[in-house]
C-alpha positions, -999 to +999 in steps of 0.1 A: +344-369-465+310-363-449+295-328-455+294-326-419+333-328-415+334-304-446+314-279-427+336-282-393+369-276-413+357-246-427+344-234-395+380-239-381+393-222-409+376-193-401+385-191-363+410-165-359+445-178-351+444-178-317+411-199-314+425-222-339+459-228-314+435-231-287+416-258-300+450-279-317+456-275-281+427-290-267+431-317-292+464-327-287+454-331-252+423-353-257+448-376-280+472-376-250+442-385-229+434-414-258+466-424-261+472-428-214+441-447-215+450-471-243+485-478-233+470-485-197+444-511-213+473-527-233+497-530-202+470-544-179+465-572-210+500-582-213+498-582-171+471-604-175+486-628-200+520-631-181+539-608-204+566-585-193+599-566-207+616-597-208+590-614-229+587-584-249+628-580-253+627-617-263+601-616-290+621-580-305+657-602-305+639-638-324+623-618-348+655-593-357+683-619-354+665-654-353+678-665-319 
């Protein structure tokens, strides 16, 4: 771990509690952002490549039970 990181997760340490549930909050909400945005990308490539729930539910069901 870079000393840089070191150095932030002491600062954070140090914040008193209600900074540090502020910024876990802020966090989680910039993963949520992350995690829209990728989901988005990965729908509008399986659009793109003709593959839907069907397709999906399909590939799930030969892979568990072979069929």
């Amino acid at each position: 771990m870079s000393e840089a990181v070191q150095e932030i997760l002491k600062r954070i340490h140090e914040l008193p509690e209600e900074d540090r549930l502020a910024l876990e909050e802020r966090l989680a909400e910039e993963a949520e952002i992350e995690w829209k945005r990728a989901a988005e990308e990965a729908r509008q490539l399986a659009r793109q490549k003709g593959i839907d729930q069907a397709a999906i539910d399909r590939a799930v069901d030969k892979v568990r039970y072979g069929s």
